[in-house]
C-alpha positions in Angstrom: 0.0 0.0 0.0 2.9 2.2 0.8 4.6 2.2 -2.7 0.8 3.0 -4.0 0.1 6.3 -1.7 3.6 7.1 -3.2 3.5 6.9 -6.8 0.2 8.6 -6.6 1.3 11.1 -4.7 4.1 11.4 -6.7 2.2 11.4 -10.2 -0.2 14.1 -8.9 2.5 16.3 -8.0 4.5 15.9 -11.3 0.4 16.6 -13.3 0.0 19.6 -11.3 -4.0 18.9 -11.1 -4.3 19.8 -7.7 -1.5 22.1 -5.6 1.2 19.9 -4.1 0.2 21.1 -0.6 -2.6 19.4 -1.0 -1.4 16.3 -2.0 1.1 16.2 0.6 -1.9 16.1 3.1 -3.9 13.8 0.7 -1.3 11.2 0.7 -0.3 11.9 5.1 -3.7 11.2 5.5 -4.2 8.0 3.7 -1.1 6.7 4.7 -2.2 6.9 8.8 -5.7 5.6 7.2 -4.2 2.9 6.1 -2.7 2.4 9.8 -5.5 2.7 11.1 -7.1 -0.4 8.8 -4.3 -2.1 10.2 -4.5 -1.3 13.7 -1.1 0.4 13.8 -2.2 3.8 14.1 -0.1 6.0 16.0 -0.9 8.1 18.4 -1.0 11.9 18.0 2.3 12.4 20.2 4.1 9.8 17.9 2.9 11.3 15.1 4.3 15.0 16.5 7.3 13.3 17.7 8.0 12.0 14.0 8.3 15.9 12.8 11.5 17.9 13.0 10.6 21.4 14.1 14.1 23.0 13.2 13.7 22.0 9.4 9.9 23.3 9.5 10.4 26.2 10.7 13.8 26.5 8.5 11.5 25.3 5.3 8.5 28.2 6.8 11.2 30.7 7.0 12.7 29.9 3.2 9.2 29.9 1.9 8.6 33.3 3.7 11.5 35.0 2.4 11.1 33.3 -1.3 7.8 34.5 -1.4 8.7 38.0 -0.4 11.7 38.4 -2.7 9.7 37.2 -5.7 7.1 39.9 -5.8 10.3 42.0 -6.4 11.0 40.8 -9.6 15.0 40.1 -8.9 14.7 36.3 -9.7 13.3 37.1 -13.2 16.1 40.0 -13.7 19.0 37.1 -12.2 17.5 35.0 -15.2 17.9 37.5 -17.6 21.2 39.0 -16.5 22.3 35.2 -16.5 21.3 34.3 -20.3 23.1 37.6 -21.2 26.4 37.4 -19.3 26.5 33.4 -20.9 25.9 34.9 -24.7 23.9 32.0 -25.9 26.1 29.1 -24.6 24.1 26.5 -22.5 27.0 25.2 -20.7 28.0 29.1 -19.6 24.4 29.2 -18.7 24.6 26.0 -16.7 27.9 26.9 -15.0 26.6 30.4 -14.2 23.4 28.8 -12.6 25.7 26.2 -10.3 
């Protein structure tokens, strides 16, 4: 069941038919649904205990700032000024994006 929830949580993601947010909770949710069919649902402190809080809140933080610096425009001018400074090359392109 496990490889199941995965690949179609994994082909929803890569069709984009509904946001990947969501289909992260989609496929949490059927996986602890499928525990519980089981009867090896965890409890909620398991489940609490399984998350890393310093890599959320270092993800929340990321998305924050992302989501901030994008409404400014500077990754769309970073794309341009890279595709100019590499004249056409895609391996200048690809070394100036590393």
């Amino acid at each position: 069941a496990a490889a199941l929830i995965m690949v179609f949580v994994f082909g929803l993601i890569m069709s984009e038919v509904i946001h990947r947010t969501m289909v992260a909770m989609m496929g949490a949710t059927m996986t602890l649904y499928f525990l519980a069919l089981q009867n090896r649902a965890p409890s909620l402190t398991t489940v609490v205990g399984w998350m890393d809080h310093g890599t959320l809140g270092l993800l929340w933080g990321m998305m924050v700032i992302v989501g901030i610096t994008m409404r400014t425009g500077v990754f769309e001018w970073m794309g341009v000024l890279a595709c100019r400074l590499s004249g056409g090359s895609k391996y200048r392109l690809c070394l100036l994006m590393c």
